[in-house]
C-alpha positions in Angstrom: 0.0 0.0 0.0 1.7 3.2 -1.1 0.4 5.6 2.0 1.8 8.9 3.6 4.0 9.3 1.0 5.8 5.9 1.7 5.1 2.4 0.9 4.0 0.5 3.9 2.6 -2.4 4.7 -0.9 -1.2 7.0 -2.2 -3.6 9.5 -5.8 -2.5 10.5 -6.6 -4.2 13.9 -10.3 -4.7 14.9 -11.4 -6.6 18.3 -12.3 -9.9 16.8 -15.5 -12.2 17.0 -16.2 -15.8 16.5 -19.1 -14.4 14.1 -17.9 -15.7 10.6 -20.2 -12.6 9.3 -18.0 -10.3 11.6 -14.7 -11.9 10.0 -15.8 -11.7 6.3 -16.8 -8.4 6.7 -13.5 -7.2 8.2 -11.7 -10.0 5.2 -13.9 -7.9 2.3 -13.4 -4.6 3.4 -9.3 -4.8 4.1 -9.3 -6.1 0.4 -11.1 -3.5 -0.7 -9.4 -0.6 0.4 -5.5 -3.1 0.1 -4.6 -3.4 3.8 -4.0 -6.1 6.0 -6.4 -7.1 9.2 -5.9 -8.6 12.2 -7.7 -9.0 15.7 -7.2 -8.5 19.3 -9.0 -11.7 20.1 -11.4 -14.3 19.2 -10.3 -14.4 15.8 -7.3 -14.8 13.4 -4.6 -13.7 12.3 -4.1 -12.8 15.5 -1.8 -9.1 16.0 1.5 -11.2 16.3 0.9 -13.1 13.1 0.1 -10.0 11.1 3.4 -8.6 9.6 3.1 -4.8 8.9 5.1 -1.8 9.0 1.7 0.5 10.7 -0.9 -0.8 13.0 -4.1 1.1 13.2 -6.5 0.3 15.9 -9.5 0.3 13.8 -12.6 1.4 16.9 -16.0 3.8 16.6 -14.7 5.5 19.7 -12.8 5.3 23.1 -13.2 2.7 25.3 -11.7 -0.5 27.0 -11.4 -2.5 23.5 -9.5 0.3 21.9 -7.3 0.7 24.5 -6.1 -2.9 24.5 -5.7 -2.9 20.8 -3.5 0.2 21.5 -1.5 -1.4 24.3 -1.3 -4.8 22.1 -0.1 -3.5 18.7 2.1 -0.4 20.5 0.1 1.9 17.8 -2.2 4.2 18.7 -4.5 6.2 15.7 -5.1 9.9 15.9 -8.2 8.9 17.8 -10.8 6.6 16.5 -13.2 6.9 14.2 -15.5 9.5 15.8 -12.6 12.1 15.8 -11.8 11.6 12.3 -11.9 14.6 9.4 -14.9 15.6 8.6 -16.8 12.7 10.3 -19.7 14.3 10.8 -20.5 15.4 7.6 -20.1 11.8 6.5 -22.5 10.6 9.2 -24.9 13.6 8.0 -24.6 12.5 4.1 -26.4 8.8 5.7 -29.3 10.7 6.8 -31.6 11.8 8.0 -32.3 9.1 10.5 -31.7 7.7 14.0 -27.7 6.8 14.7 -27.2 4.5 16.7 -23.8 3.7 18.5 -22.3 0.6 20.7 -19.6 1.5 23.4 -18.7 1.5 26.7 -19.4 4.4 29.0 -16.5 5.9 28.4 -16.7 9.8 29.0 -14.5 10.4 25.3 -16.9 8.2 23.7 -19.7 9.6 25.0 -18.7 13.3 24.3 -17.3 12.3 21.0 -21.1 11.4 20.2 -22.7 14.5 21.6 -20.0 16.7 20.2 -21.0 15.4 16.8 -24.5 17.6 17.0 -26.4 14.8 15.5 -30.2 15.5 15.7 -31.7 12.0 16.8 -29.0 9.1 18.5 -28.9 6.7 20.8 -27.2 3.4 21.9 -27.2 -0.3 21.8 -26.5 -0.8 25.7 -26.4 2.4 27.6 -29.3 5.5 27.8 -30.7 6.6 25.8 -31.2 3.1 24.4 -32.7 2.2 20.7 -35.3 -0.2 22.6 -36.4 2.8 24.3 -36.5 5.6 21.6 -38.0 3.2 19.2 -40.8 2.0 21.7 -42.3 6.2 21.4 -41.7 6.3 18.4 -40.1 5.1 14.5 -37.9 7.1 12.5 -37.9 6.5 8.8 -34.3 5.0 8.9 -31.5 3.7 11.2 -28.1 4.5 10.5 -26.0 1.6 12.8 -22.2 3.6 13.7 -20.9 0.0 13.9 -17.8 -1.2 11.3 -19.2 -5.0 10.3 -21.7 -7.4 10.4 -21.9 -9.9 13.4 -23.8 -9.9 16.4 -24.0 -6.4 17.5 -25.3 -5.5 13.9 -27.4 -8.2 13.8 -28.8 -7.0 17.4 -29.8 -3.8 16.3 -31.5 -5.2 13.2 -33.4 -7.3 15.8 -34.8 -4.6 17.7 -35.5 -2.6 14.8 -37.5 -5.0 13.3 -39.3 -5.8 16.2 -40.4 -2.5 17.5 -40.8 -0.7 13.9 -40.3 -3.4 11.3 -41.1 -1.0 8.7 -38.3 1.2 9.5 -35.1 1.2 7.0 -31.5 -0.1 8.6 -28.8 0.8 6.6 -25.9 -1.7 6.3 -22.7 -1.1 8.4 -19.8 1.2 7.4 -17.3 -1.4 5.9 -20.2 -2.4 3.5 -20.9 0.9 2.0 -19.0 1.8 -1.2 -19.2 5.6 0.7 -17.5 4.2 3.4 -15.3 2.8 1.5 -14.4 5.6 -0.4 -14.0 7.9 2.7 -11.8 5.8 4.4 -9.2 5.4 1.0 -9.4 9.6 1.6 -8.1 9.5 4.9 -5.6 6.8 4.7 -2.6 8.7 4.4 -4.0 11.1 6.9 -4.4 8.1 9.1 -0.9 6.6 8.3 0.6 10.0 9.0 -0.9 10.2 12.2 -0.4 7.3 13.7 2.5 6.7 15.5 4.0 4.1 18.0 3.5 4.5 22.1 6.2 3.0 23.2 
């Protein structure tokens, strides 16, 4: 991958789930955009049999998983994905609809989210939750802030479809050629940026 104005090899590292949607979903989208992936856990390649010259913790927002992926690959990313250039408007150009997010309560992640001055979110786990917005009422689309497919996707497609089945869930972020193209943008921004931490 010729990057930052240097060939390197780019690792993306992602937490890792026994989901075989979760895994192709991380496989597709790597080959898409020609990088490598590897996981923290659950899943291979494992970070220590992925050889790269940059490792990019690959993570919505802050929080205990992203943190370990920092302290495992000894890489840490500008921030994560919610601190990114011109996030926002990307987020915006998926609208209108509800966003919905999955993270810990972390106070970054959580300001990272209200910082982003969507009009309508909320969140898998934590308040406000989708269960709870969509038992008053159903928007017109949800927009899941997740990276794959697996089981938290597949979660809020549940609930969706359960509480307002006609509502519209769009597909997560390494599935959409948008996404796609956004993210080819900012790689040299990212590979700039991120730098080792110890």
């Amino acid at each position: 991958m010729y990057a930052g104005g240097v060939h390197a090899k780019i690792v993306i590292v992602l937490h890792g789930s026994r989901d075989s949607e979760y895994v192709d979903s991380v496989r597709h989208f790597a080959e898409r955009v020609g990088v490598l992936y590897a996981f923290v856990s659950l899943s291979r390649p494992s970070v220590n049999e992925a050889e790269g010259d940059v490792y990019i913790p690959l993570f919505i927002g802050y929080g205990k998983d992203y943190e370990r992926a920092v302290s495992i690959t000894g890489f840490e990313t500008p921030p994560p994905v919610l601190r990114w250039p011109r996030i926002k408007d990307f987020l915006i150009s998926l609208g209108p609809g509800l966003y919905v997010f999955h993270g810990d309560p972390d106070p970054r992640f959580l300001e990272d989210t209200n910082r982003l001055g969507l009009r309508d979110i909320a969140f898998l786990k934590i308040k406000p939750t989708l269960r709870d917005y969509m038992s008053s009422r159903c928007p017109g689309k949800v927009i899941p802030v997740v990276l794959t497919h697996g089981v938290i996707y597949r979660e809020i497609l549940r609930t969706v479809n359960e509480l307002c089945p006609g509502t519209e869930v769009v597909r997560p972020l390494f599935e959409l050629e948008t996404f796609i193209s956004y993210f080819r943008e900012k790689m040299s921004w990212l590979v700039r940026n991120t730098r080792p931490v110890r």
